[in-house]
N, C-alpha and C positions, 0 to 999 in steps of 0.2 A: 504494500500500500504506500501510495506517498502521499506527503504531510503538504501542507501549505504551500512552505517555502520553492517545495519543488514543481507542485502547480504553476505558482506566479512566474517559478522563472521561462516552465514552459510555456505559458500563454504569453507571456514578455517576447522569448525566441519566436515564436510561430508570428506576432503581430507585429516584429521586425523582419525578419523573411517576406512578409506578405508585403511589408513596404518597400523592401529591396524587388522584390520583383516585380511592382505595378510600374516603379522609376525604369524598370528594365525594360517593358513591352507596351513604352505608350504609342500610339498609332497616330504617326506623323501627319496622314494624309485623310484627311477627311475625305466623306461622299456627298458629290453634290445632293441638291435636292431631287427628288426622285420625278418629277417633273421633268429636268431637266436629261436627266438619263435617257428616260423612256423618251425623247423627243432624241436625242442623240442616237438613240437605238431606232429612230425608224429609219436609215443609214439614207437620208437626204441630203441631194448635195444642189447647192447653188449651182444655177447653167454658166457663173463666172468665173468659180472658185472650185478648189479640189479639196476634199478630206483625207487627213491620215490620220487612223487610230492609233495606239502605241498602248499597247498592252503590255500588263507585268503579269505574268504566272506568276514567279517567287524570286527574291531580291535577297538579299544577307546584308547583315551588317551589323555591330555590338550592340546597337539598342532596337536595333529591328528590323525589318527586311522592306529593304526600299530601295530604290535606283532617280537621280538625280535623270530631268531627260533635255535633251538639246533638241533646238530647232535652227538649224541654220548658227550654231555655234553658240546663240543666246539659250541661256537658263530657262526652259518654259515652268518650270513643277516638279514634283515629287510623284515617284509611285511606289506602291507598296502592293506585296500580295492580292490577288484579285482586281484588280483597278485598270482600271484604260483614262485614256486623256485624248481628247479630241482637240486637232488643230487644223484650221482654218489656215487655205494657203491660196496664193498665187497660182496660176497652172506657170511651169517651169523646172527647175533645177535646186530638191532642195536635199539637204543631211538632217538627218534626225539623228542622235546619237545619246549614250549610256555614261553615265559616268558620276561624277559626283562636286563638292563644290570648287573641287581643282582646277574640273575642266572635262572634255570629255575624254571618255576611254576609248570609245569603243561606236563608229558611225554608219548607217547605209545611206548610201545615195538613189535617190528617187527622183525620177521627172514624171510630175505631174499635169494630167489634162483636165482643163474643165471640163465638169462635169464626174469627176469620177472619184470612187474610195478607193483608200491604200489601206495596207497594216501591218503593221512593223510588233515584232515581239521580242521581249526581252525578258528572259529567263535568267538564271544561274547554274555554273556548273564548274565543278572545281576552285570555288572559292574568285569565280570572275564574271562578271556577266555578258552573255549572251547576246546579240540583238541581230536579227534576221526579218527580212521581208517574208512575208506569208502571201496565201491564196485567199481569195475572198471569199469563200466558202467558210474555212478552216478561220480567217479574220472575225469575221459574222458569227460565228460558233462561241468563238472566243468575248467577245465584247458581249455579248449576249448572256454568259455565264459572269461576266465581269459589272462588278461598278463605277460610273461617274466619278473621276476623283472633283474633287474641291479645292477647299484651302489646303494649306501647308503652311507647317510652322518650321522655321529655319533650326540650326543649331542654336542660335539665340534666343531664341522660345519668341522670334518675331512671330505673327500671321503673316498672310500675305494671301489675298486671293487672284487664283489664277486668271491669267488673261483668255 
């Protein structure tokens, strides 16, 4: 049987663990409004303008699994497991790319027609991630099991909502 002392220290340990590990798996990347999703998911594309989806399956990193994503070299967002990010583009010559707040790691290049959707996915594997052009079947599949990301809050516990 234990006495007191050895209760409090256990409930003391268990409600310090529980705090170390909420600090450990906060989720960077919020879901937009679900409005906003399912309007995203009817895969509609301006007769002027081209879409490309960017889906994260699964991301790593020590406080959680997310991938930093480039457009054309600029910072667009944050993704994290399950999430896609829809960007509005030019028809033309663009890079999307993987990486984090250094810079990017890792980019595919796409030329875009109006009128049409892309999808670019970025997984991990080996401790590095991943980012490849998909098929629109396999894209659609993908977004469709996925959410809307949102805001994103930096390493500085800035917000910032996405463009």
């Amino acid at each position: 049987m234990y006495g007191m002392k050895e209760l409090l220290r256990f409930c003391i340990c268990v409600l310090g663990c529980a705090m170390c590990s909420s600090c450990m798996t906060i989720r960077w990347v919020e879901t937009a409004p679900q409005v906003l999703d399912a309007r995203a998911k009817s895969f509609s594309v301006s007769p002027d303008s081209a879409s490309i989806y960017v889906v994260c399956l699964e991301g790593w990193w020590v406080f959680g699994r997310f991938f930093a994503v480039f457009l054309d070299g600029a910072n667009v967002g944050i993704l994290d497991d399950g999430k896609y990010r829809l960007l509005i583009v030019t028809p033309g010559k663009h890079s999307v790319g993987e990486g984090w707040q250094g810079g990017v790691e890792q980019s595919v290049d796409l030329t875009t027609e109006a009128g049409n959707n892309y999808y670019v996915r970025i997984t991990q594997k080996g401790g590095r991630g991943i980012i490849e052009t998909i098929g629109e079947e396999e894209g659609r599949n993908l977004v469709r099991k996925s959410k809307l990301s949102g805001q994103w809050r930096n390493l500085l516990g800035e917000e910032r909502l996405e463009r």
